[in-house]
Backbone of each chain as nested JSON, in Angstrom:
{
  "chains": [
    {"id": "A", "residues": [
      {"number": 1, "name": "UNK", "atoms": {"N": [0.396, 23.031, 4.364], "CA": [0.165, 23.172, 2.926], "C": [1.46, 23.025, 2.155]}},
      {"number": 2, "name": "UNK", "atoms": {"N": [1.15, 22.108, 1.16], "CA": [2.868, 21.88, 0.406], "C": [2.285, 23.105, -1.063]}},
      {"number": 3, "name": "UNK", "atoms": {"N": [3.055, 23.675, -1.957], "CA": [2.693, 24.305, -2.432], "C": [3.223, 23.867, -4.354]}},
      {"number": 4, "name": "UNK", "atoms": {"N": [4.388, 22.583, -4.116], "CA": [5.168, 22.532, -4.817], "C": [4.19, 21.628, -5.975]}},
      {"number": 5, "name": "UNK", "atoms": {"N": [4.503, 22.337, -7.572], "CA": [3.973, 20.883, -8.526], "C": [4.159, 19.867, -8.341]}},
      {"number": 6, "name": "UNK", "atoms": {"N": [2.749, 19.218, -8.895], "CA": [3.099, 17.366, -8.814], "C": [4.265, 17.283, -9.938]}},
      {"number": 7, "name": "UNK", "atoms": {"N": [5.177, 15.975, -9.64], "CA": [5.898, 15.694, -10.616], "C": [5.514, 14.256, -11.038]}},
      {"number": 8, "name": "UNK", "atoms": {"N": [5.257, 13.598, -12.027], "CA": [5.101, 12.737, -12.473], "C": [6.168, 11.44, -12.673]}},
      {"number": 9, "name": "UNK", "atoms": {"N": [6.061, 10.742, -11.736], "CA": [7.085, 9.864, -12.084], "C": [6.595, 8.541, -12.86]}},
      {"number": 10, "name": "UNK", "atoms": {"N": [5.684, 7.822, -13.117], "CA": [5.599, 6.782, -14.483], "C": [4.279, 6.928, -14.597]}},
      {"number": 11, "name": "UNK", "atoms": {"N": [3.585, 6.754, -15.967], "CA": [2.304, 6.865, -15.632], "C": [1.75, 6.128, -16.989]}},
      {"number": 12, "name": "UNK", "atoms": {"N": [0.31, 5.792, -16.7], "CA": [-0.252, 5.079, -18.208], "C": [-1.827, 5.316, -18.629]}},
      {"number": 13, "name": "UNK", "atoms": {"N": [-2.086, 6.588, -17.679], "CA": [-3.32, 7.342, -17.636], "C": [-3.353, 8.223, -18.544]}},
      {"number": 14, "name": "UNK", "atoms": {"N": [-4.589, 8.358, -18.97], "CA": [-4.728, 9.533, -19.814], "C": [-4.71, 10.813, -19.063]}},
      {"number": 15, "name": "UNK", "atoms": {"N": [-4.724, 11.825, -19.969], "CA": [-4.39, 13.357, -19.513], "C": [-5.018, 13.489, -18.488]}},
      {"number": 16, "name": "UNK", "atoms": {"N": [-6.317, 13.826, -18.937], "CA": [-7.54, 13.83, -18.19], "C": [-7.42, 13.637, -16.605]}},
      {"number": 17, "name": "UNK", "atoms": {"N": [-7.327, 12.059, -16.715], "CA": [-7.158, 11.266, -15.268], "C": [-5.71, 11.739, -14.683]}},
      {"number": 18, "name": "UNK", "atoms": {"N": [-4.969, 11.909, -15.207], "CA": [-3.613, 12.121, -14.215], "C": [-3.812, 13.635, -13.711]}},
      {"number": 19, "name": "UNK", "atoms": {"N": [-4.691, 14.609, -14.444], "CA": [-5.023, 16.253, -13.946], "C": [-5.614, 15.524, -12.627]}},
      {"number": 20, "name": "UNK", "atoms": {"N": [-6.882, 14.566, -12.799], "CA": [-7.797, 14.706, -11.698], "C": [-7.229, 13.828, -10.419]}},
      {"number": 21, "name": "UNK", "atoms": {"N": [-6.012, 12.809, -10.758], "CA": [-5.259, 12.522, -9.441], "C": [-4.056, 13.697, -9.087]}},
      {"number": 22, "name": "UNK", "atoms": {"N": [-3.84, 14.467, -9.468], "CA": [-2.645, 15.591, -9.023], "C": [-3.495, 17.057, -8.68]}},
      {"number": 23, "name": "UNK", "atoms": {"N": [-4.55, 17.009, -9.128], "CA": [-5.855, 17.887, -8.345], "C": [-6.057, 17.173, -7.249]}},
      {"number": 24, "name": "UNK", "atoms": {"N": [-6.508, 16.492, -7.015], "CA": [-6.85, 15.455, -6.021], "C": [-5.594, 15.657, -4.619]}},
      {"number": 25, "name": "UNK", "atoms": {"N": [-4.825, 15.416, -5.013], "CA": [-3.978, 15.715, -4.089], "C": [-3.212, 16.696, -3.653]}},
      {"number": 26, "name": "UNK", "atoms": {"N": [-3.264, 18.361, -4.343], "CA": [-3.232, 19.361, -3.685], "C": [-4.114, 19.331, -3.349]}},
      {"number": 27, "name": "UNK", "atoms": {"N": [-5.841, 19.423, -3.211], "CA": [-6.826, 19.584, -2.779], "C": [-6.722, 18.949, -1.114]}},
      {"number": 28, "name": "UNK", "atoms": {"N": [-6.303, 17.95, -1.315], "CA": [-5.782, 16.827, -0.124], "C": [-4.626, 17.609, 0.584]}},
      {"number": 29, "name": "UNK", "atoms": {"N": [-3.828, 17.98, 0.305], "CA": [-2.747, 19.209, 0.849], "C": [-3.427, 19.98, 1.563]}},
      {"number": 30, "name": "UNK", "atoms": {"N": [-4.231, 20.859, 0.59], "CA": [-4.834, 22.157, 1.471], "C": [-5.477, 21.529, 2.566]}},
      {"number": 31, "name": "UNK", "atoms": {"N": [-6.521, 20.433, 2.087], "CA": [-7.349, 20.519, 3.4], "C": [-6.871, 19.523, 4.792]}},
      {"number": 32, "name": "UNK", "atoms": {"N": [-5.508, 18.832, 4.833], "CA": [-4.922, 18.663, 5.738], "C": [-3.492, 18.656, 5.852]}},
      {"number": 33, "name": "UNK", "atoms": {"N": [-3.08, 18.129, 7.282], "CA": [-1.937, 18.505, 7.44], "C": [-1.046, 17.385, 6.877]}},
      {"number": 34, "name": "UNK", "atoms": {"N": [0.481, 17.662, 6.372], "CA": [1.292, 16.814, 5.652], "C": [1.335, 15.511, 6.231]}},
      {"number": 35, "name": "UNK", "atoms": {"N": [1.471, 15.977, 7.949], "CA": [1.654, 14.084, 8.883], "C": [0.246, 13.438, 8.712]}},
      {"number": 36, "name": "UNK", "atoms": {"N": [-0.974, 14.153, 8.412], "CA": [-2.197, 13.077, 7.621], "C": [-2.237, 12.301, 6.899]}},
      {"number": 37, "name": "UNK", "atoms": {"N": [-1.351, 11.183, 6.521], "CA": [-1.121, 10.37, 5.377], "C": [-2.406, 9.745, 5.313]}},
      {"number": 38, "name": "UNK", "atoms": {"N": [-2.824, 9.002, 5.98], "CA": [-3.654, 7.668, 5.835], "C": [-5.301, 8.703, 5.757]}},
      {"number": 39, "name": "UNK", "atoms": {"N": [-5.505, 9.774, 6.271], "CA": [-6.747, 10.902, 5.852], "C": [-6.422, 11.671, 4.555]}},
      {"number": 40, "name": "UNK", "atoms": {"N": [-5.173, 11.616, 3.783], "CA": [-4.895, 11.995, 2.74], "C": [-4.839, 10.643, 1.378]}},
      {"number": 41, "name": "UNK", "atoms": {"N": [-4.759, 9.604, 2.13], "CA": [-4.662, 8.47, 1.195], "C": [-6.363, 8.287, 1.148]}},
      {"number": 42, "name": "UNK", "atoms": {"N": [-7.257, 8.609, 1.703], "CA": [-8.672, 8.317, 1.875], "C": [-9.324, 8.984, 1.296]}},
      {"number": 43, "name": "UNK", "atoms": {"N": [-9.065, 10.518, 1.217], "CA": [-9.85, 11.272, 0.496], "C": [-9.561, 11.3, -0.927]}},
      {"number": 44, "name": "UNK", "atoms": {"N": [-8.299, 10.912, -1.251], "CA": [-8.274, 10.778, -2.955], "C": [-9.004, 8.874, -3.582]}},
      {"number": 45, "name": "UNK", "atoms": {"N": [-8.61, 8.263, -2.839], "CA": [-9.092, 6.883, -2.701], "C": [-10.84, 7.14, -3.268]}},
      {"number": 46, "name": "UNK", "atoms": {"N": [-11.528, 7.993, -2.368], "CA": [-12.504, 7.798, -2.283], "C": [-13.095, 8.386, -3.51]}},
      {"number": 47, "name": "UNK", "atoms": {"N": [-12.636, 9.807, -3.617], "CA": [-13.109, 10.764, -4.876], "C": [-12.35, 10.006, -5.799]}},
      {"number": 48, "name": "UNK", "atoms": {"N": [-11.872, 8.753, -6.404], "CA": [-11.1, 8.616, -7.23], "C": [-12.452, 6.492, -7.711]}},
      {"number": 49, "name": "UNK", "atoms": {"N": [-12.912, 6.519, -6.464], "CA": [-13.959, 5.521, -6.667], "C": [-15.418, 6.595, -7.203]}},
      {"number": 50, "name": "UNK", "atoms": {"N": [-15.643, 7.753, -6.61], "CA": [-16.793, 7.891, -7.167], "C": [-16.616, 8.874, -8.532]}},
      {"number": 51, "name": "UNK", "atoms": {"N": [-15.566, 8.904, -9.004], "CA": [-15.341, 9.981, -10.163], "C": [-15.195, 8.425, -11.512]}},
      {"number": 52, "name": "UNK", "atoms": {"N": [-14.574, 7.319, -11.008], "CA": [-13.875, 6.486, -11.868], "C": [-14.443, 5.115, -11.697]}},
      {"number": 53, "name": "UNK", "atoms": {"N": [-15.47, 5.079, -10.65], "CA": [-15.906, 3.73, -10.521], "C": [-14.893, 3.002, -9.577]}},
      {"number": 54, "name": "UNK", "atoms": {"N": [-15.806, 1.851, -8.889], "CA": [-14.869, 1.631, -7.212], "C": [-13.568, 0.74, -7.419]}},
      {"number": 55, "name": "UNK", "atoms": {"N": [-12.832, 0.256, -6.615], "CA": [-11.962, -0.544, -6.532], "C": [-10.118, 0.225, -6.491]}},
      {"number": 56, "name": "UNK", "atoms": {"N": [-9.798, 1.213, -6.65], "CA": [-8.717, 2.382, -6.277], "C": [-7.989, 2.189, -4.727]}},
      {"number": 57, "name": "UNK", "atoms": {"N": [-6.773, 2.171, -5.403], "CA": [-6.098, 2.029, -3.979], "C": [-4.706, 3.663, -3.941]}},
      {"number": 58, "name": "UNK", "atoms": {"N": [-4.867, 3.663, -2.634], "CA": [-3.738, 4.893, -2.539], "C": [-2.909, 4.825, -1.589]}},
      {"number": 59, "name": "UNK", "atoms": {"N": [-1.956, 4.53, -2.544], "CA": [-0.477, 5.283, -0.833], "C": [0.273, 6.593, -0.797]}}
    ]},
    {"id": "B", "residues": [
      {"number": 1, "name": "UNK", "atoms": {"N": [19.591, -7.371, 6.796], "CA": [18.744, -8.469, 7.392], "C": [18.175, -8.036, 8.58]}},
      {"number": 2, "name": "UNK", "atoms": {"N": [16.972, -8.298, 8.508], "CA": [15.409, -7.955, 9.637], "C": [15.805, -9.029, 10.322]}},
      {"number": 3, "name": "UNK", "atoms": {"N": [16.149, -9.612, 11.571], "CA": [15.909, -10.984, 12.666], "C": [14.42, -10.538, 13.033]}},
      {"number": 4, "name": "UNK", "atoms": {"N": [13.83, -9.554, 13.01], "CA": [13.172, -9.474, 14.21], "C": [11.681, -11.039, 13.862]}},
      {"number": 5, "name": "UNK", "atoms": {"N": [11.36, -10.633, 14.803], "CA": [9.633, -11.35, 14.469], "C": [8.487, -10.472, 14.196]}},
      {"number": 6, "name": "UNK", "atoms": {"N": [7.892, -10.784, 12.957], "CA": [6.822, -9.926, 12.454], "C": [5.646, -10.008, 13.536]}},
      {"number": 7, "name": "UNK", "atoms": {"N": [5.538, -8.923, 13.358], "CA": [4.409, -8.335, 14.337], "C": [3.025, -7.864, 13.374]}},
      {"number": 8, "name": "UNK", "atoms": {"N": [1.341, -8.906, 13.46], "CA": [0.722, -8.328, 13.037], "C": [-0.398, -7.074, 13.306]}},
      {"number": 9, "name": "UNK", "atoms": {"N": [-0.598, -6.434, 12.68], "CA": [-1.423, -4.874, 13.291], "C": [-2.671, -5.669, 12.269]}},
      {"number": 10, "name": "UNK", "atoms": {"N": [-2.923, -5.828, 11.454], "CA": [-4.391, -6.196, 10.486], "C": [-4.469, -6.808, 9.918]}},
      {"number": 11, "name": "UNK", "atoms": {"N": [-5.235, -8.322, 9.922], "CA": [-5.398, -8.981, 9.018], "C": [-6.577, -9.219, 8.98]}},
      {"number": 12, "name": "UNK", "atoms": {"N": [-6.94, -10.113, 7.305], "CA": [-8.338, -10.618, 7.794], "C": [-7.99, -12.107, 6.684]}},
      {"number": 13, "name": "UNK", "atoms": {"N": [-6.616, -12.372, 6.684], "CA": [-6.204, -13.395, 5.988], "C": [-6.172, -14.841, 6.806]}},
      {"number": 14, "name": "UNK", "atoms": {"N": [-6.465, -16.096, 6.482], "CA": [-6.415, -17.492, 6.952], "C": [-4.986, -17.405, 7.603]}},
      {"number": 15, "name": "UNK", "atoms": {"N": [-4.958, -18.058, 8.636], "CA": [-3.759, -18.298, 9.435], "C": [-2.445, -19.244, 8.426]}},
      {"number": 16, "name": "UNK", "atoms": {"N": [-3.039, -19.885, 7.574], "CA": [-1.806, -20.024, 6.816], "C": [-0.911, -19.418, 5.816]}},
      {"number": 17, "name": "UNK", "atoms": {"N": [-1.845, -18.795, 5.378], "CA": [-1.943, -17.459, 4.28], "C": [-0.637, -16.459, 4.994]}},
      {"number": 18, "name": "UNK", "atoms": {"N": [-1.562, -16.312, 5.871], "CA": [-0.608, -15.48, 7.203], "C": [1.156, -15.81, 7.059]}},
      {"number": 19, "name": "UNK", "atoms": {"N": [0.968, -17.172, 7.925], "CA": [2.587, -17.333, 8.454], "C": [3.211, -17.238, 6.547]}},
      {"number": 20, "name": "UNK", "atoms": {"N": [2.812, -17.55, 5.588], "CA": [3.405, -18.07, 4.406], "C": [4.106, -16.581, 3.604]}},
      {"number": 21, "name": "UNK", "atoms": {"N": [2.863, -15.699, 4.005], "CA": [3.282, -14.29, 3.933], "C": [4.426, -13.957, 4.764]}},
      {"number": 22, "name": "UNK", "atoms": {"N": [4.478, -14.352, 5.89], "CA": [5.078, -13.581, 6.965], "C": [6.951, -14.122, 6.366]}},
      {"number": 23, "name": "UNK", "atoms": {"N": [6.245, -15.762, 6.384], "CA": [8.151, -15.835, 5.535], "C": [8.411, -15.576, 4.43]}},
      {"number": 24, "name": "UNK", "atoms": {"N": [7.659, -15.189, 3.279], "CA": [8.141, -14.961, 1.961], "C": [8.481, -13.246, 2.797]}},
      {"number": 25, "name": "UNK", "atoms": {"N": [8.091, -12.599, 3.935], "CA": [8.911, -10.948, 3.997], "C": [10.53, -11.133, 4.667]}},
      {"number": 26, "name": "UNK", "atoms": {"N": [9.996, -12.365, 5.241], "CA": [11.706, -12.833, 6.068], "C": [12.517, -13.3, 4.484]}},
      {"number": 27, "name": "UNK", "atoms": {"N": [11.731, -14.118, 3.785], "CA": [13.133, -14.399, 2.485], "C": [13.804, -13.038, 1.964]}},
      {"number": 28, "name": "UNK", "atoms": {"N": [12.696, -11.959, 1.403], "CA": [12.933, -10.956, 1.115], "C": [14.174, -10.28, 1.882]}},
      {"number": 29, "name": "UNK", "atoms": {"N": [13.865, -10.41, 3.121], "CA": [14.92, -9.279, 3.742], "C": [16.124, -9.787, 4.08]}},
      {"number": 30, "name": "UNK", "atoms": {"N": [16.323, -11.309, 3.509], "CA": [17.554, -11.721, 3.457], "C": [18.247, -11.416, 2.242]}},
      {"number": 31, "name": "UNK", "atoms": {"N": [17.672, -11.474, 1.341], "CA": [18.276, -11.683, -0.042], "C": [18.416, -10.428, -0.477]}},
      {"number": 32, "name": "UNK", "atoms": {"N": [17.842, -8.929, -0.202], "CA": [17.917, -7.89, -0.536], "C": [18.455, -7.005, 0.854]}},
      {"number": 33, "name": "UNK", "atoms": {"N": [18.985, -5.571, 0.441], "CA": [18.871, -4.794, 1.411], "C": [17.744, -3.777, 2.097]}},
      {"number": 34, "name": "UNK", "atoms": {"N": [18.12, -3.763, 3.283], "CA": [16.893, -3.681, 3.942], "C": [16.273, -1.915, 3.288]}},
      {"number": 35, "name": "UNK", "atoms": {"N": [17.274, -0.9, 2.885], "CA": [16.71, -0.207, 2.107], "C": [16.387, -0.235, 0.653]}},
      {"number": 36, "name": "UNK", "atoms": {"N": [16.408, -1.365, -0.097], "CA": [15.639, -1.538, -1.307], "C": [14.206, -2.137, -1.302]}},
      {"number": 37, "name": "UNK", "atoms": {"N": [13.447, -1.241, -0.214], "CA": [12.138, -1.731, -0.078], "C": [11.074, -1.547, -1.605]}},
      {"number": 38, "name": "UNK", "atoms": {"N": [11.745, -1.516, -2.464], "CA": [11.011, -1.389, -4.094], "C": [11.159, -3.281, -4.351]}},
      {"number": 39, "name": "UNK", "atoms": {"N": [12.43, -4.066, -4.316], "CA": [12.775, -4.707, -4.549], "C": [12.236, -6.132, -3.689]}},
      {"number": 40, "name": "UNK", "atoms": {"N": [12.21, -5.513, -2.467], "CA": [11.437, -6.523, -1.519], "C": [9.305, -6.784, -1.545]}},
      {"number": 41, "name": "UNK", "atoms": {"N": [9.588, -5.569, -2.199], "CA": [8.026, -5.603, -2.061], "C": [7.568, -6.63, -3.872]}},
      {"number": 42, "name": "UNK", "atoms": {"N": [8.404, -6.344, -4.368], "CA": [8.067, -7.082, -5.768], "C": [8.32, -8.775, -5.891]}},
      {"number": 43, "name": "UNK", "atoms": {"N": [9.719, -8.644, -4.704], "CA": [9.69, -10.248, -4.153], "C": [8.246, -11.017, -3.458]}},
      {"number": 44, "name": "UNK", "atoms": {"N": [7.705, -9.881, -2.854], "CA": [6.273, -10.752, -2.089], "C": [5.441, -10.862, -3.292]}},
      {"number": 45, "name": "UNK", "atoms": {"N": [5.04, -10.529, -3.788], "CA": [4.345, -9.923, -4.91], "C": [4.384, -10.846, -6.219]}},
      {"number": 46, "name": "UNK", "atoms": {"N": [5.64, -11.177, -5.864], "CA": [5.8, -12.232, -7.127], "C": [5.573, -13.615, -6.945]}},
      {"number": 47, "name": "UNK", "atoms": {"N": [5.875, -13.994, -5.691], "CA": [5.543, -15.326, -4.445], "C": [4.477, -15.766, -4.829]}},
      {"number": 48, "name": "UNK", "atoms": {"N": [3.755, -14.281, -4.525], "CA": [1.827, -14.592, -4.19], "C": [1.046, -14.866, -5.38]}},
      {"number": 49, "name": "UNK", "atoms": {"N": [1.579, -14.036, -6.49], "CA": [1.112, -14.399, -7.624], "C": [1.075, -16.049, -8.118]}},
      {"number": 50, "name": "UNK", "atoms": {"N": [2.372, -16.138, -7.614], "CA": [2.667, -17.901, -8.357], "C": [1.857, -18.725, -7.535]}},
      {"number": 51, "name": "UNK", "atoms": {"N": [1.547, -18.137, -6.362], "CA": [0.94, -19.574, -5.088], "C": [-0.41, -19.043, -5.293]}},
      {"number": 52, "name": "UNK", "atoms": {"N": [-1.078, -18.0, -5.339], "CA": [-2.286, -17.693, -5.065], "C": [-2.989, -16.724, -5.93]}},
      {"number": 53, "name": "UNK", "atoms": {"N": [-2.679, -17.266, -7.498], "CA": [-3.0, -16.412, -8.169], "C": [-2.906, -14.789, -8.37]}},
      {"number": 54, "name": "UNK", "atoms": {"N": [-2.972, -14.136, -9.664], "CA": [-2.531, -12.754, -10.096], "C": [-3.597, -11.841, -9.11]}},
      {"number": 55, "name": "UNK", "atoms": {"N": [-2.608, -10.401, -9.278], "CA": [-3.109, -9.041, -8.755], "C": [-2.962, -9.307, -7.372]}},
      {"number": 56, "name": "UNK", "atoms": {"N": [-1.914, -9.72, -7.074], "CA": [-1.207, -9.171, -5.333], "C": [-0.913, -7.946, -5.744]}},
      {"number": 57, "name": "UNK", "atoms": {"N": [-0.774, -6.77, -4.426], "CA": [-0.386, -5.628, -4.101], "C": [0.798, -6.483, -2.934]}},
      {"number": 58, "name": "UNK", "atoms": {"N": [1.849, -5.289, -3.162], "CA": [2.653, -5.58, -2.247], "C": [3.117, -3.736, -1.968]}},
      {"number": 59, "name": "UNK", "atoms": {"N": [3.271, -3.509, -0.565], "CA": [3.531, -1.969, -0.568], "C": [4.555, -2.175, 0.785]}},
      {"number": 60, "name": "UNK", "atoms": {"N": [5.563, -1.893, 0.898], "CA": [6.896, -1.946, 1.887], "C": [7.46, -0.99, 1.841]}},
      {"number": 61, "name": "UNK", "atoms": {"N": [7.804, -0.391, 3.548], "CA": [8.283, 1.322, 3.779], "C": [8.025, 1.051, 5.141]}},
      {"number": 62, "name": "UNK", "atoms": {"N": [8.421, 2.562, 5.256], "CA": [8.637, 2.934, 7.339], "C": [7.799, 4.009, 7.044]}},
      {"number": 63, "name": "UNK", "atoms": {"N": [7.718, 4.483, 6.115], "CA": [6.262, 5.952, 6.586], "C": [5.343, 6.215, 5.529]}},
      {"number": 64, "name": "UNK", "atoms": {"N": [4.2, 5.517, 5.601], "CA": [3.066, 5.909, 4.83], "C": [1.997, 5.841, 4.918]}},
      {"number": 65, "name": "UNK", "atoms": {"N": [0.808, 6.236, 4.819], "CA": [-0.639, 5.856, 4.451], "C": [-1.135, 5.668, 3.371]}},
      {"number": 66, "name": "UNK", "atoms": {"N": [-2.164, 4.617, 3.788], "CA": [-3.04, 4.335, 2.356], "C": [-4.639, 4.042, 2.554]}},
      {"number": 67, "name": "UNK", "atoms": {"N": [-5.334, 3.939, 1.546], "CA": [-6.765, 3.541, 1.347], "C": [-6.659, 2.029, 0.386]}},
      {"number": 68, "name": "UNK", "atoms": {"N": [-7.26, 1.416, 0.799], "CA": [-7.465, 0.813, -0.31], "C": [-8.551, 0.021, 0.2]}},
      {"number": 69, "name": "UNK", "atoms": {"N": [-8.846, -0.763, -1.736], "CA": [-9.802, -1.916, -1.736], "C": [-8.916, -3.414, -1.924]}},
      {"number": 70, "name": "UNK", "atoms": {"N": [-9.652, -4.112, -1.144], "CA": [-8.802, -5.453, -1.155], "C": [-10.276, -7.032, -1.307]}},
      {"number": 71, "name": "UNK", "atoms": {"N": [-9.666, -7.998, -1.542], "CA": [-10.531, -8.832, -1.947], "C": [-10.667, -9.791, -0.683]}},
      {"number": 72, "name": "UNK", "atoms": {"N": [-12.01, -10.058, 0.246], "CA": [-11.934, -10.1, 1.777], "C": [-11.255, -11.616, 1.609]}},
      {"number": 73, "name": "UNK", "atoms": {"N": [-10.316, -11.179, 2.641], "CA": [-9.461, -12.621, 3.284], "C": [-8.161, -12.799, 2.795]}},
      {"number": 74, "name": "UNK", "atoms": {"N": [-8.183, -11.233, 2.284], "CA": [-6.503, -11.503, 1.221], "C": [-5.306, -10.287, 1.748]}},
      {"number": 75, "name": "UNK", "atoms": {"N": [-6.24, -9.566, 3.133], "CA": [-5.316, -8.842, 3.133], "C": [-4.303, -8.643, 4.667]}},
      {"number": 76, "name": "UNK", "atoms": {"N": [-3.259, -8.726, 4.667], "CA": [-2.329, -8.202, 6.203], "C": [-1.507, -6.661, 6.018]}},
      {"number": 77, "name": "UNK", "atoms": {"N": [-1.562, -6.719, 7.397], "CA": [-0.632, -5.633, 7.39], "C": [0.061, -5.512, 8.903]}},
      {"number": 78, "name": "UNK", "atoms": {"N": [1.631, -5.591, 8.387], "CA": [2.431, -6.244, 9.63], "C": [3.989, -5.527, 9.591]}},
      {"number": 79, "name": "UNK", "atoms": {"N": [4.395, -5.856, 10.767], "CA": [5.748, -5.069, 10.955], "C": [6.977, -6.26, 11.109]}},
      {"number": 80, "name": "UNK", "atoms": {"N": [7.901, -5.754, 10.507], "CA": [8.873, -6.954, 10.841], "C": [10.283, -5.481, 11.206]}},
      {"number": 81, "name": "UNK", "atoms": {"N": [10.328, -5.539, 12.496], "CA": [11.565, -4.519, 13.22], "C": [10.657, -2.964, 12.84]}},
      {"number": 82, "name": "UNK", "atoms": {"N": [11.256, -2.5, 12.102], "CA": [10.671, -0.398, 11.612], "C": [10.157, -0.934, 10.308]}},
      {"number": 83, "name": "UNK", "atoms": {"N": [10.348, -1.953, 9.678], "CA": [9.545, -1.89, 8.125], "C": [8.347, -2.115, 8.674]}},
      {"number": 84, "name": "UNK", "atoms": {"N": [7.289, -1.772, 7.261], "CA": [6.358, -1.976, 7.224], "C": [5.297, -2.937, 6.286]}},
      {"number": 85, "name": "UNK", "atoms": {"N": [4.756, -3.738, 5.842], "CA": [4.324, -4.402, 5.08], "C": [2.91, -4.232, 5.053]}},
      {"number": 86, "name": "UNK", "atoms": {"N": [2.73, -3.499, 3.774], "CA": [0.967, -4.133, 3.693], "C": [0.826, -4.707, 2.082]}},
      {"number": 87, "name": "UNK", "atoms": {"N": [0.177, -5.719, 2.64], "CA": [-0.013, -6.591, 1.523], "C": [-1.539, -7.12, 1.222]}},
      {"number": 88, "name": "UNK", "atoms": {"N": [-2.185, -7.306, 0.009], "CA": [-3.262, -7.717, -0.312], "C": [-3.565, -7.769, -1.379]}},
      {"number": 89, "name": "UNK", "atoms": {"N": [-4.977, -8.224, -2.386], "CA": [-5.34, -9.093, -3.55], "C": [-5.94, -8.105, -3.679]}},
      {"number": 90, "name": "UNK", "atoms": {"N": [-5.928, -7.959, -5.062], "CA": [-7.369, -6.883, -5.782], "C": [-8.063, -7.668, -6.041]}},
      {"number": 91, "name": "UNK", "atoms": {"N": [-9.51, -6.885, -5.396], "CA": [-11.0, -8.013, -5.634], "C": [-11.575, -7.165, -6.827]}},
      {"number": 92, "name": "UNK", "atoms": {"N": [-12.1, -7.931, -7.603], "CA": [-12.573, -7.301, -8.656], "C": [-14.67, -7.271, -8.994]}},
      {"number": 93, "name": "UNK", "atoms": {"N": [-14.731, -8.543, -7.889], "CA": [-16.038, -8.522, -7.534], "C": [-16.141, -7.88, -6.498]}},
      {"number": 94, "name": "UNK", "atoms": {"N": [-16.551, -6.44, -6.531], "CA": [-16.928, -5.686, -5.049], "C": [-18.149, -5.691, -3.833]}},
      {"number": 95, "name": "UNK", "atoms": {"N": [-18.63, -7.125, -4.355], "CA": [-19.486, -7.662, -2.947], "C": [-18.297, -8.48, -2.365]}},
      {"number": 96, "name": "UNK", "atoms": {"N": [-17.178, -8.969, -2.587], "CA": [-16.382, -9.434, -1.9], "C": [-15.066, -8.618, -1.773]}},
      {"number": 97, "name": "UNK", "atoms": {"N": [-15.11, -7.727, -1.823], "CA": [-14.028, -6.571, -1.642], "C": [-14.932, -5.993, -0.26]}},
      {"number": 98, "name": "UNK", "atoms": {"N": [-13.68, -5.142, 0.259], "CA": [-13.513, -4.176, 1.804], "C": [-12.818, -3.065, 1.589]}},
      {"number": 99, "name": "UNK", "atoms": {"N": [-12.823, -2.166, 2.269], "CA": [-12.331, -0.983, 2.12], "C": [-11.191, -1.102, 3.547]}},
      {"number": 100, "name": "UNK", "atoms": {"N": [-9.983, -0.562, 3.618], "CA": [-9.446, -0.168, 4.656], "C": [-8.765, 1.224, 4.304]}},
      {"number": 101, "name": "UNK", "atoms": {"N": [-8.714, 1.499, 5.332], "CA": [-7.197, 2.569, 5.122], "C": [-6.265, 2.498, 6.396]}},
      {"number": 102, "name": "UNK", "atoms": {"N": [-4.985, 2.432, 5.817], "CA": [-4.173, 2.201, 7.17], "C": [-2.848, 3.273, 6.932]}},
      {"number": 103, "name": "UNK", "atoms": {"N": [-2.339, 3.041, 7.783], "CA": [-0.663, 3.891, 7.906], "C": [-0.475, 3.931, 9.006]}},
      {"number": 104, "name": "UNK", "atoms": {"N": [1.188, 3.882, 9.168], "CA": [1.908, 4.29, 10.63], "C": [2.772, 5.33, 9.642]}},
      {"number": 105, "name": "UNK", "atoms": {"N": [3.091, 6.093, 10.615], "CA": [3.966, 7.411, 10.678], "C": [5.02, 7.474, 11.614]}},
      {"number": 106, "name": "UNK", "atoms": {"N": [6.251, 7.612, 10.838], "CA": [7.226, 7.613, 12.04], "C": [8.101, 9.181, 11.377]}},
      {"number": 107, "name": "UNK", "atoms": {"N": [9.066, 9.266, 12.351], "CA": [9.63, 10.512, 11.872], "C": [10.685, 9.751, 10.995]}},
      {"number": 108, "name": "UNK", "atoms": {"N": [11.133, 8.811, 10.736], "CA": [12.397, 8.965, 9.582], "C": [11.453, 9.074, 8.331]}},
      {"number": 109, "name": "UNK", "atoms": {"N": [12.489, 9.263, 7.496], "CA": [12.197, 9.347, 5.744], "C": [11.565, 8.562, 5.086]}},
      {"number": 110, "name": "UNK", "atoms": {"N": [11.142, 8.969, 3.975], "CA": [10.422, 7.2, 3.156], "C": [11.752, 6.851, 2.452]}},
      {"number": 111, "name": "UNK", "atoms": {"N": [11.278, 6.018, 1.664], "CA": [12.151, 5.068, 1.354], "C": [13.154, 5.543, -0.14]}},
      {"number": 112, "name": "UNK", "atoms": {"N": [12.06, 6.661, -0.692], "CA": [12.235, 6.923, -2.02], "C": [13.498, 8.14, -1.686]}}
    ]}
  ]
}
């Protein structure tokens, strides 16, 4: 579990959407482990197609 | 400078597509250093755009995962020495889009 705020480094999203990708990814924290990249790039990927409509990519 | 020979882990790109990719990552890693993988990845990126039309992704590093959607036949993902390259087209018609998710993990640092 990382515990630290997201920090924002460039962005062109509205409020809204940048809460629900930096939710998205503590949520992704808690529920796995830090060396999970590619199961952490999937689960925001995915909730980020059915919250926003498909086509979302994550690294 | 990378000598090595790219090594592919995933594609589902035309074999020419392929090698054309594979040397626009060899130009890259001549002309830049091998840790300005921001700089190399915008070099592929910019290639692909001019030869094969807009919305290449270009993503270059030694440790990451990802998900993504890609437009089928546009995408690799390959090693040249410890870098990593994944590269592919945003499909915007999603009967011809795919889903992958990929990553290698190594113990050094990312890039940032």
């Amino acid at each position: 579990m990382l515990e630290g705020k997201a920090v924002i480094g460039e962005t062109d999203m509205l409020q809204t959407m940048q809460q629900d990708a930096t939710d998205l990814a503590s949520k992704a924290l808690d529920f796995f482990d830090v060396t999970e990249a590619i199961e952490i790039a999937r689960f925001i990927k995915k909730e980020f197609d059915r919250m926003h409509g498909p086509g979302w990519q994550c690294m | 400078m990378l000598e090595g020979k790219a090594v592919v882990r995933e594609t589902d790109m035309p074999e020419g597509m392929q090698s054309y990719v594979m040397e626009l990552a060899h130009q890259a890693l001549d002309a830049h250093e091998v840790s300005d993988c921001q700089s190399i990845a915008h070099f592929i990126k910019q290639k692909l755009d001019e030869a094969y039309g807009p919305a290449w992704n270009s993503v270059v590093g030694k440790d990451f995962g990802s998900c993504i959607t890609h437009l089928c036949g546009s995408f690799i993902f390959f090693r040249v020495e410890m870098m990593e390259f994944l590269i592919f087209k945003d499909g915007k018609n999603f009967t011809e889009s795919r889903e992958e998710a990929i990553g290698v993990l190594q113990k050094a640092r990312n890039c940032d």
